[in-house]
C-alpha positions in Angstrom: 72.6 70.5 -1.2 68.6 70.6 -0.6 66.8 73.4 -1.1 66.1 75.5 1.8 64.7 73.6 4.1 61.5 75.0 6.3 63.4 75.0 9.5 65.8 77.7 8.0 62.7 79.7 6.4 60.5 79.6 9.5 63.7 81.2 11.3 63.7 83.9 8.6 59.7 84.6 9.1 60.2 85.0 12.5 62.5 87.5 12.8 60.8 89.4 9.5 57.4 89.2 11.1 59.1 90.9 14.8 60.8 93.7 12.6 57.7 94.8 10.9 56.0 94.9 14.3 53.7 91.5 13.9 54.7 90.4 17.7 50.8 89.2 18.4 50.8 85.2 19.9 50.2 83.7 16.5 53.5 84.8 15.4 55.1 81.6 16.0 52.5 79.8 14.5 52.2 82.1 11.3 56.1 81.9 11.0 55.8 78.4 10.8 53.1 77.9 8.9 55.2 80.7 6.5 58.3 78.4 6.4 56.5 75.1 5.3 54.5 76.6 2.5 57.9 78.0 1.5 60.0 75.3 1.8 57.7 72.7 0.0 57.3 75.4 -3.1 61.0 75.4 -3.4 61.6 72.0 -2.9 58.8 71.5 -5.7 60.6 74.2 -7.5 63.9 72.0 -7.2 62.0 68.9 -8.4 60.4 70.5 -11.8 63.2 73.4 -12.8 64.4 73.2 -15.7 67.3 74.6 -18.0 65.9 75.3 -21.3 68.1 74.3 -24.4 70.1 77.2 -26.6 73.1 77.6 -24.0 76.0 79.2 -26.4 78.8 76.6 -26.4 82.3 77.0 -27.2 83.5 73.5 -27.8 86.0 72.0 -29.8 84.5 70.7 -32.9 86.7 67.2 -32.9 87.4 66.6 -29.2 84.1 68.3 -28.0 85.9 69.6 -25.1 85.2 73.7 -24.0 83.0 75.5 -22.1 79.5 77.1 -22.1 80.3 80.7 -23.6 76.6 82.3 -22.5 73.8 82.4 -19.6 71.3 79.9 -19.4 67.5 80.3 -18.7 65.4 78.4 -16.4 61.8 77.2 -18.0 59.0 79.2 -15.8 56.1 77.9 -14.6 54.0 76.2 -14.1 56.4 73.6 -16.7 59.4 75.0 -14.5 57.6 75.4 -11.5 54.7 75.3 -9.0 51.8 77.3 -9.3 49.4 79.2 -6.7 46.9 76.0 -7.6 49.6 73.4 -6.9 50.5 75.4 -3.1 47.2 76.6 -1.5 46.0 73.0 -0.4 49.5 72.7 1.3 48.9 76.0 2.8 45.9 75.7 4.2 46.7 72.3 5.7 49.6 74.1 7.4 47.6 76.9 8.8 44.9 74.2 10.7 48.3 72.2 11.9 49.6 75.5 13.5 46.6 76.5 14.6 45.6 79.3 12.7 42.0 78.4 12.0 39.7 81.8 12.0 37.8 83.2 9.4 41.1 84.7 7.7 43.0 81.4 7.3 41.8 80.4 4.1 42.7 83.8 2.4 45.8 83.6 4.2 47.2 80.5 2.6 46.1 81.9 -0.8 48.4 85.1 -0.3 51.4 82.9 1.1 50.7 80.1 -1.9 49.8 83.0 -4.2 53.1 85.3 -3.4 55.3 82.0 -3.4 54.6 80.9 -7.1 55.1 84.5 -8.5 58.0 84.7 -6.6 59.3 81.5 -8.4 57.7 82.7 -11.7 59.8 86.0 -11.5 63.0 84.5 -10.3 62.4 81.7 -13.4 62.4 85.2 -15.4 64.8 86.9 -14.1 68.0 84.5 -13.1 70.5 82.9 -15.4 72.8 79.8 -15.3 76.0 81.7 -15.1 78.4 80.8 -18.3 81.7 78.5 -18.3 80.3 75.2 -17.4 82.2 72.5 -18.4 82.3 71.0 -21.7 83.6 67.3 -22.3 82.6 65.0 -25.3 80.0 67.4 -26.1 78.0 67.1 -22.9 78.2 69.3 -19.5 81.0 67.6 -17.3 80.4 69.7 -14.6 78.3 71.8 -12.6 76.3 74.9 -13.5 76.1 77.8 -11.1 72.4 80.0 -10.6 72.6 83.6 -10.3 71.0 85.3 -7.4 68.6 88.2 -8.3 66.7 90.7 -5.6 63.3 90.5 -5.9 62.0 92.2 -2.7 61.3 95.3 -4.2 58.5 93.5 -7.0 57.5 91.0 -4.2 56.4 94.5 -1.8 53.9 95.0 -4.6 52.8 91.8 -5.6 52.4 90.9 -2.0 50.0 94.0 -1.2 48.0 93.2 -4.3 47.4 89.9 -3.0 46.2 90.8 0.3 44.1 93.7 -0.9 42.6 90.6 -3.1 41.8 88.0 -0.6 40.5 91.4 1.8 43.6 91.2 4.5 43.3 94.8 4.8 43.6 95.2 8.7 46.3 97.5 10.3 49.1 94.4 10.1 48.6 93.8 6.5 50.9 96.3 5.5 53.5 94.9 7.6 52.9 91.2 6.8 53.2 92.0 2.7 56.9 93.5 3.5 57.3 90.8 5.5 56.1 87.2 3.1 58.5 89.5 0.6 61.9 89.2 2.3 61.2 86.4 3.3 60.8 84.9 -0.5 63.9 87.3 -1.5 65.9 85.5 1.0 65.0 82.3 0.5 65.6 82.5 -3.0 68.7 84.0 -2.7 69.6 80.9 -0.8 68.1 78.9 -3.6 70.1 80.4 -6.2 73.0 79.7 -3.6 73.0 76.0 -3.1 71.5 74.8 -6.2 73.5 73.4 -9.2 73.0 72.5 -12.7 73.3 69.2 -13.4 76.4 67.7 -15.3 75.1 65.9 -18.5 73.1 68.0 -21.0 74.2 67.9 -24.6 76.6 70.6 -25.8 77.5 70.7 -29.6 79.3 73.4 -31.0 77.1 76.3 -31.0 74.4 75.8 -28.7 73.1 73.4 -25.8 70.4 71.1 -27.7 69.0 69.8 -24.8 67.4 70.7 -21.3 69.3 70.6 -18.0 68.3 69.8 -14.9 68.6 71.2 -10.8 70.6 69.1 -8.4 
């Protein structure tokens, strides 16, 4: 499967952005602009993640046949990842397609861009390829599985520091920070969900000796 597509995320923004009380006319518009600046950081994310090598292997030492024995670890950012740099050009070209062109767009799409990369940066840090992948001939025959982690209660934080940054400090600020952070939780937890680890990375006895790869 894809990664989350921006159809799906804009759904989530909306109904994030009602619960917190942000019910003004650009909601739509902000929702949307929410869900494509999301969904192009995690299909970016998708495109450049990367399974770093050291996997423990449990493989026979003559047929090569066994299993991964250990977690993985994805490669962070920005080798493993986009970064805020790579996402606020997208983001700001989303807010003037949705309309959302005042004085507070620009800083906008740095808080969305901003909060999307360190939301990728901590789930990079914090998830593991789950153990007992598949072990044939010494390579991965089959699938690796991502664990889901919660990250809304960093992304509340990280998310006010960004707005306080970029001087969104009006009465909705509050409200949008809680909101642009279950929005990433959720969409990551979707991530971690329908992404796979690649069949085919090198598995000797001991240890994976080369990088894997999201599918």
């Amino acid at each position: 499967m894809p990664a989350p597509q921006a159809s799906v995320i804009e759904n989530l923004a909306q109904g994030f952005l009602l619960a917190e009380g942000l019910d003004g006319e650009d909601r739509p518009a902000l929702a949307a602009m929410i869900g494509s600046t999301v969904g192009q950081a995690l299909t970016l994310f998708a495109a450049q993640a990367m399974v770093l090598p050291g996997i423990p292997v449990a493989a026979d030492p003559i047929t090569g046949s066994g299993a991964t024995g250990g977690p993985g670890r994805l490669m962070p950012p920005p080798a493993g990842g986009p970064d805020a740099s790579q996402l606020e050009g997208f983001a700001e070209s989303q807010c003037q397609a949705q309309g959302l062109r005042g004085e507070d767009a620009p800083a906008l799409a740095k808080v969305v861009a901003g909060l999307s990369a360190q939301a990728i940066n901590l789930f990079c840090a914090q998830s593991m390829v789950l153990p007992g992948i598949p072990v044939a001939g010494f390579v991965s025959s089959g699938p690796g599985m991502l664990q889901p982690v919660p990250l809304k209660s960093s992304l509340d934080g990280i998310a006010s520091g960004l707005l306080q940054q970029n001087s969104l400090q009006g009465e909705d600020a509050p409200g949008l920070g809680k909101a642009l952070a279950q929005v990433l939780d959720q969409a990551l937890m979707m991530f971690a969900s329908q992404m796979m680890v690649s069949p085919g990375i090198p598995c000797p006895p001991g240890a994976s000796a080369g990088p894997g790869r999201l599918m």
